[in-house]
BALOBA-1460 file (C-alpha; in Angstrom, 3 decimals):
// residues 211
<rec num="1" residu="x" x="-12.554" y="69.751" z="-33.913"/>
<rec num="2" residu="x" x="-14.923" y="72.874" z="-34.810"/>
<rec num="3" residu="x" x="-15.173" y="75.120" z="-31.818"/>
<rec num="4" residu="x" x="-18.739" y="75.286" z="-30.666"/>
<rec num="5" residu="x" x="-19.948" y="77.572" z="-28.686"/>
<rec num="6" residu="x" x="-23.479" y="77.214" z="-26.901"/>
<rec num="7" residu="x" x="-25.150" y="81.075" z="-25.914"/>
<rec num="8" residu="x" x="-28.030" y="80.819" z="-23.428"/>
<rec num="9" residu="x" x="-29.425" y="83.397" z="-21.552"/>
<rec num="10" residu="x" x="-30.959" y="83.697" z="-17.710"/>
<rec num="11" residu="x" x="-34.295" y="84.690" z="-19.582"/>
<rec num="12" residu="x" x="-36.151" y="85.579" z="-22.679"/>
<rec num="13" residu="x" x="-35.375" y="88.665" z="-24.909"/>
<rec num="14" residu="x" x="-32.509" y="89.719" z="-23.037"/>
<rec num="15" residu="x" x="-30.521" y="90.331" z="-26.283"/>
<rec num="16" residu="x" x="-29.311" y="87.009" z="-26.331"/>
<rec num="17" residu="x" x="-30.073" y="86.712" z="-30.579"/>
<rec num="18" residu="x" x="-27.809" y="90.133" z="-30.906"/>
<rec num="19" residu="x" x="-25.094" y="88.771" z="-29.049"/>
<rec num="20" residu="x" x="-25.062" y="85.796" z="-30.693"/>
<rec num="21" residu="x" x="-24.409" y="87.603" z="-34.027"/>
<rec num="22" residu="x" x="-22.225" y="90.277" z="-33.411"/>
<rec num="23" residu="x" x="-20.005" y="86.793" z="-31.702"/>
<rec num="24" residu="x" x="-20.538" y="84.850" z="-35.078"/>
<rec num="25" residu="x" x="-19.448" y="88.040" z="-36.847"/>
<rec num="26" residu="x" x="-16.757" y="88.353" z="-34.721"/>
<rec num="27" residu="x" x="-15.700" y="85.044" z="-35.261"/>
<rec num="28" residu="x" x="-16.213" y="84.730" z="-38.705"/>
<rec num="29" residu="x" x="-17.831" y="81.509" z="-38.031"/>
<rec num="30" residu="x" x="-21.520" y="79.990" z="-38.668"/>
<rec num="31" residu="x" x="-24.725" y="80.300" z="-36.613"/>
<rec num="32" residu="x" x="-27.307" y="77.791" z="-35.593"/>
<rec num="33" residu="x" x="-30.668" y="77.904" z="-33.645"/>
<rec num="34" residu="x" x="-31.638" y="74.514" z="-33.406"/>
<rec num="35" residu="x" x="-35.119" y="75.476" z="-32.501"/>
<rec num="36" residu="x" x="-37.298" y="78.454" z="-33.858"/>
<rec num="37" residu="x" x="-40.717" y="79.235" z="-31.960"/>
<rec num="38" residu="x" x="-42.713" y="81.910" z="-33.536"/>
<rec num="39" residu="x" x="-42.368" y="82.523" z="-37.535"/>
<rec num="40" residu="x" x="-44.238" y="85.660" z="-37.745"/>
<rec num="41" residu="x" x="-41.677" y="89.037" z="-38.309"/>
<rec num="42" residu="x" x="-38.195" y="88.146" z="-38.564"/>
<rec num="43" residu="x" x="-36.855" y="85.294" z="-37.728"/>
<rec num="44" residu="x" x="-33.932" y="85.143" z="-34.852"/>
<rec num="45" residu="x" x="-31.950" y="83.425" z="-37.563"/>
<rec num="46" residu="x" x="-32.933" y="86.511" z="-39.936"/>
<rec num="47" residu="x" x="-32.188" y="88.577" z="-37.270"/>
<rec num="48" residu="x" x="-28.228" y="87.309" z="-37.439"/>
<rec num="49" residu="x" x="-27.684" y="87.213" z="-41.325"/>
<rec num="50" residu="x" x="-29.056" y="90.858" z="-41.121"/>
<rec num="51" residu="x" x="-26.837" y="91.831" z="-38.457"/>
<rec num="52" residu="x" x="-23.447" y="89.526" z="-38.574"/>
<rec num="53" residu="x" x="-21.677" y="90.154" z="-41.395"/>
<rec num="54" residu="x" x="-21.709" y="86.731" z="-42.423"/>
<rec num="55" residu="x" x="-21.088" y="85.514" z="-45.923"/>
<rec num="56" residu="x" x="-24.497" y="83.630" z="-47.772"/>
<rec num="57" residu="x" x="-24.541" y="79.819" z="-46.058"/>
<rec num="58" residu="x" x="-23.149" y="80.751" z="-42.682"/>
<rec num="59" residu="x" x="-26.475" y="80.962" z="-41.336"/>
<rec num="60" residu="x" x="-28.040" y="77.337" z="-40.936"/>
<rec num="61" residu="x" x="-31.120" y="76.108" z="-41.078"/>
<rec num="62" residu="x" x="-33.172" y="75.610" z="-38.312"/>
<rec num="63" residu="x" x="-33.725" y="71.632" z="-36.834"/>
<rec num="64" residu="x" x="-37.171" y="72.877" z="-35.842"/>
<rec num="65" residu="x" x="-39.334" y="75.709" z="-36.678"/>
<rec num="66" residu="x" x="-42.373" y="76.241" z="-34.774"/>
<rec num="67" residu="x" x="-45.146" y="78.729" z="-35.907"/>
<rec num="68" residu="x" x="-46.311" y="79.877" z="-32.009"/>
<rec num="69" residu="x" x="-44.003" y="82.193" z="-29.954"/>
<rec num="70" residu="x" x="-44.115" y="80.056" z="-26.731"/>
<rec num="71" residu="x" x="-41.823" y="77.294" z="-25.457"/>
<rec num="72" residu="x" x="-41.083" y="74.881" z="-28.221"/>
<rec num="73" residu="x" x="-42.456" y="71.729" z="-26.291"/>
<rec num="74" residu="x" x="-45.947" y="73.520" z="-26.418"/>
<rec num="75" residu="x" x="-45.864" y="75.415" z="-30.134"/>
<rec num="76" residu="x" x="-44.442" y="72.041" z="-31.255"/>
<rec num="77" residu="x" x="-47.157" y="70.126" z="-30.352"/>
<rec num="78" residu="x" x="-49.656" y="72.937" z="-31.410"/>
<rec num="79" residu="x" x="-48.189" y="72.120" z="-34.673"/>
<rec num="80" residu="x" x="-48.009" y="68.297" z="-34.946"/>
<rec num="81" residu="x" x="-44.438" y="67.980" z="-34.075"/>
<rec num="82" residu="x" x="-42.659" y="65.975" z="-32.078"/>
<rec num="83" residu="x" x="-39.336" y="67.450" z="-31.490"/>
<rec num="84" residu="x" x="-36.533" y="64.766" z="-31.355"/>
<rec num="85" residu="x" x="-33.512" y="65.442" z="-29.641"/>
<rec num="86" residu="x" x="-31.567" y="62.579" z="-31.348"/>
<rec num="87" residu="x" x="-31.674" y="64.970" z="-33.899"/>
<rec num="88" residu="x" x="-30.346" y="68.336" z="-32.698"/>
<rec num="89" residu="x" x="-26.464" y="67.428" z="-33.673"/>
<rec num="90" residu="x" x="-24.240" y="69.455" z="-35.743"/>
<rec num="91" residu="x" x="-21.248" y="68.466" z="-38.372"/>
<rec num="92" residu="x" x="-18.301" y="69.054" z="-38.324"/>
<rec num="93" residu="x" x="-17.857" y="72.749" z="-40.358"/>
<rec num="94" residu="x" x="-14.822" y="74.683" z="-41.257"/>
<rec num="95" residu="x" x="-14.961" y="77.538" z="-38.505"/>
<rec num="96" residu="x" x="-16.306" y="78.228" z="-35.099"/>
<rec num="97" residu="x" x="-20.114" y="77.789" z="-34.604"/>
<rec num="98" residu="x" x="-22.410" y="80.064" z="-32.167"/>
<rec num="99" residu="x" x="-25.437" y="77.826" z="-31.189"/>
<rec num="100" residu="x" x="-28.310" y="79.998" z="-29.405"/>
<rec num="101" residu="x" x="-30.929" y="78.262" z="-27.555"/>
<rec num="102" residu="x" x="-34.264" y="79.425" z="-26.829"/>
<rec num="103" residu="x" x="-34.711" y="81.533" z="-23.893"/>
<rec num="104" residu="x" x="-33.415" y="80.157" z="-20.598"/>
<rec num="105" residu="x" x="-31.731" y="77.229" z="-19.403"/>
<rec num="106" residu="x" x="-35.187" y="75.087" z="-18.038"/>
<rec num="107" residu="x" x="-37.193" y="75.802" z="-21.003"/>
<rec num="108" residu="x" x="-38.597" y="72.351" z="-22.519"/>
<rec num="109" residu="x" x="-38.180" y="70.878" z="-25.791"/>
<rec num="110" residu="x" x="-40.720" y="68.382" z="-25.570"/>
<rec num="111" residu="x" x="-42.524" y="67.026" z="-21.997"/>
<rec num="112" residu="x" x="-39.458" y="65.011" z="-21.082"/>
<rec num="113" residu="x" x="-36.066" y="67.003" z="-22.061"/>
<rec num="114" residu="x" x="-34.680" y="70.813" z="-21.427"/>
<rec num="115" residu="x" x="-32.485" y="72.826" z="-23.134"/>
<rec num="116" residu="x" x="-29.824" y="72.451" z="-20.117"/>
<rec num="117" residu="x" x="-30.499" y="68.554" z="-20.919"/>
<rec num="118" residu="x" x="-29.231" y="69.108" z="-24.336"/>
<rec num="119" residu="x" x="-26.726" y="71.011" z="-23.053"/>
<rec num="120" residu="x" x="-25.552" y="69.024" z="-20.571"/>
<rec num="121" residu="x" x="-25.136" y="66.157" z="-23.612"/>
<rec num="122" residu="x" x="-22.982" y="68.057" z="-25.794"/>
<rec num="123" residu="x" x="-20.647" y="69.598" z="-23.397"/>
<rec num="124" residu="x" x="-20.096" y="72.279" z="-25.617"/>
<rec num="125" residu="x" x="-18.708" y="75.372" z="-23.475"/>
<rec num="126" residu="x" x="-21.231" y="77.852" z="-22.746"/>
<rec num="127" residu="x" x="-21.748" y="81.861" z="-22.612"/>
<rec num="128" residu="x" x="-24.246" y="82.729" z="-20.447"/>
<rec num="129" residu="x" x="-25.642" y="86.256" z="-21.014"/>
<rec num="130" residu="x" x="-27.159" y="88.206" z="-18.590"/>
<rec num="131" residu="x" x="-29.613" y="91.173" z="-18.223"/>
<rec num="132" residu="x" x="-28.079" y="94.267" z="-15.945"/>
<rec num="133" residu="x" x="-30.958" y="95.106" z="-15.035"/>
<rec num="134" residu="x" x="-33.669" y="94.401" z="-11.407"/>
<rec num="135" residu="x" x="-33.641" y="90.630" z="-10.856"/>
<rec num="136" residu="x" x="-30.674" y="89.473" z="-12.404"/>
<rec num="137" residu="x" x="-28.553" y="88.924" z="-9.812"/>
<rec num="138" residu="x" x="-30.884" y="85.886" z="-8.661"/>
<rec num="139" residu="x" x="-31.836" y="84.574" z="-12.461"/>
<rec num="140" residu="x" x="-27.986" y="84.634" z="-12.934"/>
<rec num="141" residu="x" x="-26.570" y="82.859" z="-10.041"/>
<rec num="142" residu="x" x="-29.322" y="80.265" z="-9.987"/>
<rec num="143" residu="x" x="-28.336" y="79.613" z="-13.833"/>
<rec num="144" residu="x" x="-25.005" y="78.970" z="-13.196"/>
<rec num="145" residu="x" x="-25.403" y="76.696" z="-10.792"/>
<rec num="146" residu="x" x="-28.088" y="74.799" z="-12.673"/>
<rec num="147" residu="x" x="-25.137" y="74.834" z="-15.100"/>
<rec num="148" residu="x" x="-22.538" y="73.641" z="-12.955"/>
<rec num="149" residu="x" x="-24.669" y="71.077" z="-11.301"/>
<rec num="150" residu="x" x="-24.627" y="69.407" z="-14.614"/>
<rec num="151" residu="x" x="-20.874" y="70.177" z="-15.138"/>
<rec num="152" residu="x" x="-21.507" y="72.298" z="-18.460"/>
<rec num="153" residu="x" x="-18.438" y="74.109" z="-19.173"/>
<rec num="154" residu="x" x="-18.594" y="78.016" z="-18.384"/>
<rec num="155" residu="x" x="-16.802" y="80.397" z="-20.497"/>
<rec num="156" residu="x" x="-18.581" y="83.318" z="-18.381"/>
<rec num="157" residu="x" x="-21.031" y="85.997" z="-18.916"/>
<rec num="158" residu="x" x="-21.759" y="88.402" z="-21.398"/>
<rec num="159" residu="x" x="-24.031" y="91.440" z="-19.647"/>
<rec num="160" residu="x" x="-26.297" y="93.059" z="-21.924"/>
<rec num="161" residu="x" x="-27.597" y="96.425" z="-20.963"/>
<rec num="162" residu="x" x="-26.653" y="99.826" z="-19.476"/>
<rec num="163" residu="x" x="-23.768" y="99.409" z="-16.939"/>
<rec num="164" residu="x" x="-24.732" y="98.611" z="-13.509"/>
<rec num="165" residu="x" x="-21.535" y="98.030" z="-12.026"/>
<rec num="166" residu="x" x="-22.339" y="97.021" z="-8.391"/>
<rec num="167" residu="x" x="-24.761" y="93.958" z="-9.778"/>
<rec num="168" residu="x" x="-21.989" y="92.535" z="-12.356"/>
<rec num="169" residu="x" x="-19.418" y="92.629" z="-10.016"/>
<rec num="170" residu="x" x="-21.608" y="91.244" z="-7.221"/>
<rec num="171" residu="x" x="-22.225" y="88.459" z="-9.678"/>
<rec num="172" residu="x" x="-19.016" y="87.804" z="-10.398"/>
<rec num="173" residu="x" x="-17.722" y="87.887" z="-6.653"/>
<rec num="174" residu="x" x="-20.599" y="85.252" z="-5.924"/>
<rec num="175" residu="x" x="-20.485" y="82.761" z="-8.763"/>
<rec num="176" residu="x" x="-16.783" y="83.018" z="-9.976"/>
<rec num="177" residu="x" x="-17.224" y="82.882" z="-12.933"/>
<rec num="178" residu="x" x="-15.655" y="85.586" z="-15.538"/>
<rec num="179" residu="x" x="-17.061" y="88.399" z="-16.952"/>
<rec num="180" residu="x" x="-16.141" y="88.291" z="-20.642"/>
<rec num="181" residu="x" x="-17.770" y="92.096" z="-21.246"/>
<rec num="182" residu="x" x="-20.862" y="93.932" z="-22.100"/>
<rec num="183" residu="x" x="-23.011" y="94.724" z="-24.895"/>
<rec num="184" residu="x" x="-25.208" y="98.157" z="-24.402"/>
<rec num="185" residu="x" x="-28.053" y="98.874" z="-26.079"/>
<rec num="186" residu="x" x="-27.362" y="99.791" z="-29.616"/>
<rec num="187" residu="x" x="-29.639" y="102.405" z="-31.110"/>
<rec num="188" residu="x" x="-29.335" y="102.021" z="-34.319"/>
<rec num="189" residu="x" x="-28.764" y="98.475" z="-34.673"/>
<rec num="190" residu="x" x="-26.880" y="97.884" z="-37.631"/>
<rec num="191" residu="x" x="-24.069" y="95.524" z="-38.646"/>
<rec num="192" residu="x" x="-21.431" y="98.017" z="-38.039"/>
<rec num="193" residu="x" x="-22.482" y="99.300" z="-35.246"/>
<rec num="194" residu="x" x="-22.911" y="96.027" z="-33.391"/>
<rec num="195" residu="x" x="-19.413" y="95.225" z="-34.556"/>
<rec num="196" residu="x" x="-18.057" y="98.058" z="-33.230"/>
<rec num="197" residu="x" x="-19.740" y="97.477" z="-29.615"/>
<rec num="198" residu="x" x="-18.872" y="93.775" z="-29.566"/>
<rec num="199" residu="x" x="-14.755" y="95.279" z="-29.926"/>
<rec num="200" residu="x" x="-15.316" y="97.876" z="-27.549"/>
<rec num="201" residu="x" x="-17.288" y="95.502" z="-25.017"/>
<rec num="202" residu="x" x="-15.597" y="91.968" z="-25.435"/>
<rec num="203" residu="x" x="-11.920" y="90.766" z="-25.184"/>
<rec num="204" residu="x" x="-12.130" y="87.730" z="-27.820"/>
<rec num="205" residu="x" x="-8.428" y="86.011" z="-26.058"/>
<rec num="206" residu="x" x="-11.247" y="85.157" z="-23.432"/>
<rec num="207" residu="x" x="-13.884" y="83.413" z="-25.545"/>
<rec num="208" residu="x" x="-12.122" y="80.076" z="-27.134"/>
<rec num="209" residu="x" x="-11.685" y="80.189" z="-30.482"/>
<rec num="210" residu="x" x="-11.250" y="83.814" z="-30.688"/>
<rec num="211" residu="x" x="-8.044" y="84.714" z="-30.104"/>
C-alpha cells in the first residue's frame, strides 16, 4: 500500500501548505488537497508545484474547489455545492502521498462532518504542524488530544517558526508525542531553499515512508 500521509495544522496559515511541499519534495511523492476554499491568487495546490520540485502530474486535482476563502462547509454552499465526503478517497499511486487539509482539525466540510471526521475514517497517520509562536502551546495540546480521542495515528509535530525552545519542548513533555523538526521562516521562498531547510530541520527515518 501507498504511504499516505495526512498534514493538518492547530490553525490557519501557519505554514502548513509550505510544509506540505517541501515533505512531497522530499519524498518524491504526490500531493493532494482534497478541498480548496478561495480561488483568487495562487492556489495552495499552485503554491506546491511552484515550490516542491515535483515532476508535471504529481500535483492532483482538487475534489472540491470553492471560490470564497472561508471554511469549505460555508464557501461551498455560497457556491451551490454540496460537498460529499463519500467522495474524498484516493487511489492507489506509485509513491508516497502528502494530503493537506484545510486549516485545523474542527473545521467543517459541510453542516454534519469535520475534517478530524474524515480523518478519523481513513486512519491515515498524521503530522500535525504547529505555530512556535503565543498560544500554541494550548491550540497544540488540545489538537492532539482531539486526535487521539479519535485514535488517529500521530507521527508528531512539525514546528514552523523561529525557535522557541521552552514552548516545543513543553509540548512535547505534555503530549508525548515526537517532535519530528522545524521549518523557519524562509525568506526567499524558493524550491531550493525550502529543500534545503526541510534537510536541515527534519530527520525523514522519523516520518514513514521516508527513510
Amino acid at each position: 500500500m501507498t504511504k499516505r500521509i495526512v498534514i493538518t495544522g492547530t490553525d490557519t496559515g501557519i505554514g502548513k501548505t509550505v510544509f506540505s511541499a517541501g515533505l512531497a519534495g522530499l519524498l518524491d511523492g504526490f500531493y493532494w488537497k482534497p478541498v480548496q476554499s478561495g480561488l483568487d491568487g495562487e492556489t495552495d495546490s499552485e503554491v506546491v508545484e511552484r515550490l516542491a520540485g515535483l515532476p508535471k502530474g504529481r500535483v492532483l486535482p482538487e475534489g472540491y474547489r470553492l471560490k470564497e476563502p472561508l471554511s469549505p462547509h460555508r464557501s461551498a454552499e455560497l457556491d451551490g455545492v454540496a460537498i460529499d465526503v463519500a467522495e474524498l478517497s484516493l487511489p492507489d499511486l506509485p509513491g508516497p502521498i502528502v494530503i493537506e487539509g484545510a486549516g485545523g482539525l474542527m473545521v467543517p466540510l459541510n453542516r454534519r462532518t469535520k475534517f478530524i471526521d474524515i480523518f478519523a475514517q481513513w486512519r491515515m497517520p498524521v503530522i500535525l504542524c504547529a505555530r512556535t509562536t503565543l498560544g500554541t502551546i494550548n491550540h497544540t495540546l488540545l489538537s492532539i488530544e482531539a486526535l487521539r480521542a479519535r485514535s488517529i495515528p500521530l507521527i508528531g509535530i512539525a514546528f514552523i517558526g523561529d525557535e522557541v525552545a521552552d514552548t516545543q519542548r513543553t509540548i512535547v513533555e505534555f503530549s508525548g508525542a515526537r517532535q519530528l523538526g522545524r521549518l523557519p521562516h524562509i525568506d526567499p521562498l524558493t524550491s531550493e531553499t525550502l529543500r534545503d531547510a526541510m534537510v536541515a530541520g527534519f530527520d525523514l527515518a522519523l516520518i514513514p515512508g521516508g527513510e
